[in-house]
N, CA, C and O atoms as a printed pandas DataFrame, in Angstrom:
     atom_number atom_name residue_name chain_id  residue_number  x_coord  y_coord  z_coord
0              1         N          UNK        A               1   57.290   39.000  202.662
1              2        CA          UNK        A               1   58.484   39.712  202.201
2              3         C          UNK        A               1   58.256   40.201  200.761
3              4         O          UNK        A               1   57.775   39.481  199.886
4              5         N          UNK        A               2   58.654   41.535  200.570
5              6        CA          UNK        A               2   58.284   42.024  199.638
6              7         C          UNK        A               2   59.556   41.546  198.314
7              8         O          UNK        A               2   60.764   41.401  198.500
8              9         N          UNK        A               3   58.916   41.412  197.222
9             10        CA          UNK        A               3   59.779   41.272  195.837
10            11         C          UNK        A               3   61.337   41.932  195.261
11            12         O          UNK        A               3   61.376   43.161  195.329
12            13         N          UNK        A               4   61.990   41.585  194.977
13            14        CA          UNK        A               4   63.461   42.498  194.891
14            15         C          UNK        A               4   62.249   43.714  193.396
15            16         O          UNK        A               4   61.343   43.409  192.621
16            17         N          UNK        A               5   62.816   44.742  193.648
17            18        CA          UNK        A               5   62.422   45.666  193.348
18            19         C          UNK        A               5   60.629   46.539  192.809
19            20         O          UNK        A               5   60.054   47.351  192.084
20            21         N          UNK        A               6   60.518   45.435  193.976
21            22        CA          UNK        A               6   58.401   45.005  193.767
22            23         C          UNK        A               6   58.155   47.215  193.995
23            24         O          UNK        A               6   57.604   47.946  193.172
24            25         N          UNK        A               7   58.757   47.630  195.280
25            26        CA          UNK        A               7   58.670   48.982  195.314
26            27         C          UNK        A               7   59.088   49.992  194.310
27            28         O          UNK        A               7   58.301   50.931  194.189
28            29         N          UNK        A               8   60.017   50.009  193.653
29            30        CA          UNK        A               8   60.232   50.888  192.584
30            31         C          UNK        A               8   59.623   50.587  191.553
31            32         O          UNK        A               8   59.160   51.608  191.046
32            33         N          UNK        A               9   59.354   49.559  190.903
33            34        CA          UNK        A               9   57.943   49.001  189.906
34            35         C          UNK        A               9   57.087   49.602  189.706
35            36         O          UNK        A               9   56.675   49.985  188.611
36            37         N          UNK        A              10   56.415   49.906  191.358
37            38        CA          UNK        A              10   55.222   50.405  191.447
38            39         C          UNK        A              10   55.146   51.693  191.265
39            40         O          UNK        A              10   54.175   52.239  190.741
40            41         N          UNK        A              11   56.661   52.574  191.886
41            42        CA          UNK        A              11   56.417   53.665  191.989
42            43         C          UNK        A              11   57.028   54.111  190.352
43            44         O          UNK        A              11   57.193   55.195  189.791
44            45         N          UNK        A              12   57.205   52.971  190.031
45            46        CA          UNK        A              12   57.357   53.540  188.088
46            47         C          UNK        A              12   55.935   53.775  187.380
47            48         O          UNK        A              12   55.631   54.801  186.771
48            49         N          UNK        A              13   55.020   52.516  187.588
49            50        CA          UNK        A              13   53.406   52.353  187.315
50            51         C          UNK        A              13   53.125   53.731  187.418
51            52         O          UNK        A              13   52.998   54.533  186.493
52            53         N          UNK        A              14   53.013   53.991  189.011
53            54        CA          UNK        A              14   52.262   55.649  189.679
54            55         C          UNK        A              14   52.666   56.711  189.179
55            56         O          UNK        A              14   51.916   57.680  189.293
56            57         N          UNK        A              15   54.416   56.952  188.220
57            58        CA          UNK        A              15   54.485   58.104  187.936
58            59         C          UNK        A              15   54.656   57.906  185.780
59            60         O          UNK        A              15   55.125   58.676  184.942
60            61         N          UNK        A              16   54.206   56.941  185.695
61            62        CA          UNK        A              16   54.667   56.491  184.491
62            63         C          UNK        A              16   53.799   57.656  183.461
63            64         O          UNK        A              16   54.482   58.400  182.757
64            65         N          UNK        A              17   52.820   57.725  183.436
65            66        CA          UNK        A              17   52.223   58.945  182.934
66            67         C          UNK        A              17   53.173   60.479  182.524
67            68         O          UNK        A              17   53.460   61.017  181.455
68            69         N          UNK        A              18   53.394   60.736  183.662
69            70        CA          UNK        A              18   53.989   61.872  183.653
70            71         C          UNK        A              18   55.539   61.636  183.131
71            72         O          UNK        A              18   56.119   62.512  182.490
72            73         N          UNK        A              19   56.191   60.298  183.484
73            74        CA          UNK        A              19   57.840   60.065  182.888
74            75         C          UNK        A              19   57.580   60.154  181.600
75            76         O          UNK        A              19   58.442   60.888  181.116
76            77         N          UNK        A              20   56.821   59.780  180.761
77            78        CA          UNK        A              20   56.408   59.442  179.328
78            79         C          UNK        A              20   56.317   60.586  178.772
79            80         O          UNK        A              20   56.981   60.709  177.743
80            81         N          UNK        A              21   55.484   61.805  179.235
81            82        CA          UNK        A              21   55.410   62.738  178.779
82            83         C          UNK        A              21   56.572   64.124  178.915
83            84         O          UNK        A              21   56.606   65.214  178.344
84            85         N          UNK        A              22   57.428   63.502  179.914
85            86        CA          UNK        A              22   58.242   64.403  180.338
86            87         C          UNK        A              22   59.991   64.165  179.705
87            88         O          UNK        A              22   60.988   64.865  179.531
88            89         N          UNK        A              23   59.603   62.806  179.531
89            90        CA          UNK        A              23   61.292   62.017  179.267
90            91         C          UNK        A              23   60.903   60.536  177.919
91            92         O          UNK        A              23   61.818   59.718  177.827
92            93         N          UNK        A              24   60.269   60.406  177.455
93            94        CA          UNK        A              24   59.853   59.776  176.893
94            95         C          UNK        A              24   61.306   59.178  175.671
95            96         O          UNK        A              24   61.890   59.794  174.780
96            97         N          UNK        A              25   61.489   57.459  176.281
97            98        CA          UNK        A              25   63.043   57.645  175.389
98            99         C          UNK        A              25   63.822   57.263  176.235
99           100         O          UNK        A              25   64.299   56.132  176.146
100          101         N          UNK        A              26   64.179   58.182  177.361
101          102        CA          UNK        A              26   64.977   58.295  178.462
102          103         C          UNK        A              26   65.110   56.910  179.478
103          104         O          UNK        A              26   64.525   55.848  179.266
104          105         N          UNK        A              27   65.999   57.184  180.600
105          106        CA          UNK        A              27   65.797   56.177  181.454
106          107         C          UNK        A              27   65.998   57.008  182.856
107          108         O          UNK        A              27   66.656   57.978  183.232
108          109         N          UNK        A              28   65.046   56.067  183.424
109          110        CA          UNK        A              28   65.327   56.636  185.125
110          111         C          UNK        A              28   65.482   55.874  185.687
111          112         O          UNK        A              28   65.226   54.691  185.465
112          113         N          UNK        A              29   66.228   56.645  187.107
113          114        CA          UNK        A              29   66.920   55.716  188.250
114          115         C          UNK        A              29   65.893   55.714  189.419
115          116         O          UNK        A              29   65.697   56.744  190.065
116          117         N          UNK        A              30   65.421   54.876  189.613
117          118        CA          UNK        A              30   64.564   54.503  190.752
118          119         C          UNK        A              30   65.396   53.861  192.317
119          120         O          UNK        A              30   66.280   53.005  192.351
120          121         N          UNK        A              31   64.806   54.553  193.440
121          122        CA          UNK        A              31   65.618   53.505  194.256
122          123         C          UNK        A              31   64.330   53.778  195.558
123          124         O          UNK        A              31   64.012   54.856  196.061
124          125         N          UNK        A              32   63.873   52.645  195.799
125          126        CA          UNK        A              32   62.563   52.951  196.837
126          127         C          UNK        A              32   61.148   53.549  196.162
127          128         O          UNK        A              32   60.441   52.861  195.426
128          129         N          UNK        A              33   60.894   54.704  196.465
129          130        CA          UNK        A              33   59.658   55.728  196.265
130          131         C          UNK        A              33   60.454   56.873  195.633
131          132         O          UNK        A              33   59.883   57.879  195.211
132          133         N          UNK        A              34   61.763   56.711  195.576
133          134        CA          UNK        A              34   61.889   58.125  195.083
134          135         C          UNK        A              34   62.586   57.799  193.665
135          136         O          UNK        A              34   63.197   56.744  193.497
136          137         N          UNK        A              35   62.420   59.033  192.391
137          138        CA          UNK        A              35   62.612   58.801  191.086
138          139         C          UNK        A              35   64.246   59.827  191.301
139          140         O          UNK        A              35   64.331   61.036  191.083
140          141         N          UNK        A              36   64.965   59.252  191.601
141          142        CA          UNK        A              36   66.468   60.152  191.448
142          143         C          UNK        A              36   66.837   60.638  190.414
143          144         O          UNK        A              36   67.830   61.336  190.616
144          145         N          UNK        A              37   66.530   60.620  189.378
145          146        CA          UNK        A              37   67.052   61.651  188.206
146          147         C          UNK        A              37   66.390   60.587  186.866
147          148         O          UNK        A              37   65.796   59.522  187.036
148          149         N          UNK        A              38   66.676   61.188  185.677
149          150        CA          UNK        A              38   66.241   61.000  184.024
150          151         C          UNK        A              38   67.815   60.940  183.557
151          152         O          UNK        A              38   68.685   61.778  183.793
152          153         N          UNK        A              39   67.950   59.513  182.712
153          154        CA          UNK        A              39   68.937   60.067  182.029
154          155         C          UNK        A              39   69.105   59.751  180.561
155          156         O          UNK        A              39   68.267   59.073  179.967
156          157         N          UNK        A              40   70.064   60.185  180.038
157          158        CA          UNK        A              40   70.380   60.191  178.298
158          159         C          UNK        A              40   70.779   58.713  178.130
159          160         O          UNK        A              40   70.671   58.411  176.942
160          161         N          UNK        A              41   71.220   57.634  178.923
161          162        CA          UNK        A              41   71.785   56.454  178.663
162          163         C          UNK        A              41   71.932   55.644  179.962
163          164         O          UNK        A              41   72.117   56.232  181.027
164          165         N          UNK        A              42   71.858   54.403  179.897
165          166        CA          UNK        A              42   70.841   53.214  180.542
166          167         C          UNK        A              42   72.481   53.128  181.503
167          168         O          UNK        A              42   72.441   52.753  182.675
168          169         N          UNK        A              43   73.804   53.505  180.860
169          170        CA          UNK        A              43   74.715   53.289  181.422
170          171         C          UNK        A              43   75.279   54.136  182.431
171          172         O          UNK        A              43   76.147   53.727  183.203
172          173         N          UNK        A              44   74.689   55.630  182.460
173          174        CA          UNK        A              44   74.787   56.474  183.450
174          175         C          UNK        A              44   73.786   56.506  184.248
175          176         O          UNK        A              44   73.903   57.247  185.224
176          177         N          UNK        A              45   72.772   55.887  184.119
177          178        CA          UNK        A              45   71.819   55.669  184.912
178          179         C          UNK        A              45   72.714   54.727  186.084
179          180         O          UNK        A              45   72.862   55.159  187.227
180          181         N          UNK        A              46   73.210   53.565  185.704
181          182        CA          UNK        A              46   73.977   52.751  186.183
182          183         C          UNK        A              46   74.923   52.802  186.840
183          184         O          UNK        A              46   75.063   52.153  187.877
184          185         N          UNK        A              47   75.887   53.707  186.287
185          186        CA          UNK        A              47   76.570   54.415  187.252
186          187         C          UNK        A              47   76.225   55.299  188.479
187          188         O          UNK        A              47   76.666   55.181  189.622
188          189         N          UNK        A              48   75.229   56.327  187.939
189          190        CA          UNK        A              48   74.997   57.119  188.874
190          191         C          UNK        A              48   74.283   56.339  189.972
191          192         O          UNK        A              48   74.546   56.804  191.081
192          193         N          UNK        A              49   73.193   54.955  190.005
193          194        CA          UNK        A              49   73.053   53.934  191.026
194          195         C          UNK        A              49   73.921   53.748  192.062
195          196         O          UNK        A              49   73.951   54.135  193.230
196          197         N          UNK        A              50   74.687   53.005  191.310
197          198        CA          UNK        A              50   76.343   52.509  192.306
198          199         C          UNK        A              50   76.995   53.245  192.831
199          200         O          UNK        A              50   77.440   52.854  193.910
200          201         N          UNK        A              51   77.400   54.696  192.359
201          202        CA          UNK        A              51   77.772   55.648  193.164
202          203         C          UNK        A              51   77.319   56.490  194.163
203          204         O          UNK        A              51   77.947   57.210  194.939
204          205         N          UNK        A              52   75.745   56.226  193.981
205          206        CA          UNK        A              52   74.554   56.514  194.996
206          207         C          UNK        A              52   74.628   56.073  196.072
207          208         O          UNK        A              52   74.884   56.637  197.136
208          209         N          UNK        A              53   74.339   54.725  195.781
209          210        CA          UNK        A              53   73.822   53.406  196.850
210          211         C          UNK        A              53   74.521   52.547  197.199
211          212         O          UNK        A              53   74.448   52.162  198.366
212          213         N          UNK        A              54   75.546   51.893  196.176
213          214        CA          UNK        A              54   76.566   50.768  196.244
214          215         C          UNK        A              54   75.864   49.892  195.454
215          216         O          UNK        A              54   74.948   50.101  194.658
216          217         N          UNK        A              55   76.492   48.754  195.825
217          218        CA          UNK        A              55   75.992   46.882  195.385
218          219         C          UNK        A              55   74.549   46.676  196.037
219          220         O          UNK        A              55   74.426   45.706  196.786
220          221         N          UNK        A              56   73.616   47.378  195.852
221          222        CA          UNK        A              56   72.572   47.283  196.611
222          223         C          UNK        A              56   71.417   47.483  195.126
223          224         O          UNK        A              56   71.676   48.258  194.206
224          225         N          UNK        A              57   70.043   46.525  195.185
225          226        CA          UNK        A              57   68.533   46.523  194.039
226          227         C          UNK        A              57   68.299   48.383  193.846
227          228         O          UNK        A              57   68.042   49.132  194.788
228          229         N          UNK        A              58   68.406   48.657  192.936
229          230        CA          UNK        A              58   67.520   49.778  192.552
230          231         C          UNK        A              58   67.584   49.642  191.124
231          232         O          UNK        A              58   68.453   48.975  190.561
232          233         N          UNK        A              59   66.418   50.440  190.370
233          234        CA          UNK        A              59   65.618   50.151  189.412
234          235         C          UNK        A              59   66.089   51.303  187.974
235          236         O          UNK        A              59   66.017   52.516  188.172
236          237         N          UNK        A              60   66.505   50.819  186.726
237          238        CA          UNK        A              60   66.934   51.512  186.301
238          239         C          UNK        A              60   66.224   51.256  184.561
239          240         O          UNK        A              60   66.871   50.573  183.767
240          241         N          UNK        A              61   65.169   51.745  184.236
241          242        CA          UNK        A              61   63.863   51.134  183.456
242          243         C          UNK        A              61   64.139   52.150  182.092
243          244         O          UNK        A              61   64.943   53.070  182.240
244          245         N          UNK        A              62   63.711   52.034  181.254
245          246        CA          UNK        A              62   63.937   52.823  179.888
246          247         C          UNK        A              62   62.437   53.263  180.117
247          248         O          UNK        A              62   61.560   52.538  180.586
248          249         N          UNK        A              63   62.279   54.693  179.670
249          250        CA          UNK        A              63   60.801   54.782  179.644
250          251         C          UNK        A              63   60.070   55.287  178.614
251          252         O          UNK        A              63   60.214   56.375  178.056
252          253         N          UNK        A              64   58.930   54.056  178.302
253          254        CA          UNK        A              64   58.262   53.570  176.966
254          255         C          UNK        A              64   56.761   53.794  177.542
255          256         O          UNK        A              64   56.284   53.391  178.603
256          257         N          UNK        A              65   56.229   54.483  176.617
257          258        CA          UNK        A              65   54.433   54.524  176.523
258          259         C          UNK        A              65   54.356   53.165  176.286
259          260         O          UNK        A              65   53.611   52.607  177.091
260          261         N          UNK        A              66   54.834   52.472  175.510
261          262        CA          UNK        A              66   54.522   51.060  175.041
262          263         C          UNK        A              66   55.613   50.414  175.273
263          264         O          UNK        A              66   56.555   50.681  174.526
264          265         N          UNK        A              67   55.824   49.408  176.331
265          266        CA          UNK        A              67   57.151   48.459  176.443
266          267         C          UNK        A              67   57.190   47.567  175.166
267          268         O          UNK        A              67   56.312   47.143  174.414
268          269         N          UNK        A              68   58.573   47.445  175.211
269          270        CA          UNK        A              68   58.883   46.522  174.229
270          271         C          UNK        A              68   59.151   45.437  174.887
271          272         O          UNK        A              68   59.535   45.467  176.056
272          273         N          UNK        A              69   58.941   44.108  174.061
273          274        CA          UNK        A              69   59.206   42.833  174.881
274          275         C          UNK        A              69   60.453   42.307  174.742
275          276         O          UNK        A              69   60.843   43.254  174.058
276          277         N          UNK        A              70   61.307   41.683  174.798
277          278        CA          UNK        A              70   62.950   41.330  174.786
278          279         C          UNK        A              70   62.325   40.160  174.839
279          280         O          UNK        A              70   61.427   39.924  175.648
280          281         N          UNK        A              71   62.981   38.902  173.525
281          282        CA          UNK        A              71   62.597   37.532  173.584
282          283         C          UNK        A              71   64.124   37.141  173.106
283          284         O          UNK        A              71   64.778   37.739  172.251
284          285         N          UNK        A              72   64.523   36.012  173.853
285          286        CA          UNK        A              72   65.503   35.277  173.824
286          287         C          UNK        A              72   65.212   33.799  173.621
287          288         O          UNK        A              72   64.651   33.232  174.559
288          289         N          UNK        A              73   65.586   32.902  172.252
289          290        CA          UNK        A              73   65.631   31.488  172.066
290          291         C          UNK        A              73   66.563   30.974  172.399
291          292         O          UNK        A              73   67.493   31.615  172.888
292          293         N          UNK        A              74   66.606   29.455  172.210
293          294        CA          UNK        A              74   67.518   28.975  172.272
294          295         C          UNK        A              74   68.092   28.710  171.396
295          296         O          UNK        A              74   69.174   28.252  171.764
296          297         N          UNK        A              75   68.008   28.727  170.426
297          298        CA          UNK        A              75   68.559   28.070  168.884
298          299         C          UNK        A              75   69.396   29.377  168.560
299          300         O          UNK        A              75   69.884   29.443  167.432
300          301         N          UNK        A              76   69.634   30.547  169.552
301          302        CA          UNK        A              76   70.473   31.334  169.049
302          303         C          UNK        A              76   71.711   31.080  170.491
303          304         O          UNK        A              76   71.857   32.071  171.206
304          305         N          UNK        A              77   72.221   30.295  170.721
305          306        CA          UNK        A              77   73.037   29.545  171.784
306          307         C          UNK        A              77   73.779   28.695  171.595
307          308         O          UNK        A              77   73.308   27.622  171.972
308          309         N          UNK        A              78   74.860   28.609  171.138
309          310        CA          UNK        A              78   75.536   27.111  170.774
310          311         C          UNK        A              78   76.152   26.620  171.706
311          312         O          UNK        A              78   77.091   27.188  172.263
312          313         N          UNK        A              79   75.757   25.612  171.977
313          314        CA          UNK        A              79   76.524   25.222  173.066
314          315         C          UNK        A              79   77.444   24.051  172.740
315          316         O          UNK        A              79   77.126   23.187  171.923
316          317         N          UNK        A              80   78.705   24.055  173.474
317          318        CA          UNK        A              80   79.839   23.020  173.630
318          319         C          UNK        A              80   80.356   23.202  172.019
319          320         O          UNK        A              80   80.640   22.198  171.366
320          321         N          UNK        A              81   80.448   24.480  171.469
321          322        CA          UNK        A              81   81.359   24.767  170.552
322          323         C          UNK        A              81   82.260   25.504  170.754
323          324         O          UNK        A              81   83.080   25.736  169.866
């Protein structure tokens, strides 16, 4: 059984070249093999998903020549205050 969004991943990898040079900044909506649109903000990307597809995995990636990494500690968490 394949990975929750193991297919659009890939088909980000295969076209990532060309998103970079074309939208670089941007975000796209992935759902399967196909790249459904570029957009100006991670939140209309989001929308335009759900109004697509519904409550259903599709892939909605910022697109970076160079990813950035997102690190989360714990010492920024308080807990039981």
């Amino acid at each position: 059984m394949a990975e929750p969004l193991e297919e659009e991943l890939k088909t980000y990898e295969e076209n990532k070249q060309e998103l970079v040079k074309k939208a670089n900044g941007r975000y796209v909506l992935i759902k399967g093999k196909t790249i459904v649109d570029i957009f100006e903000s991670e939140q209309d990307a989001i929308k335009t998903g759900i109004g697509k597809f519904g409550n259903v995995p599709f892939l909605v990636k910022k697109i970076e020549e160079v990813e950035q990494t997102q690190n989360y500690t714990s010492n920024l968490i308080k807990i039981g205050v």
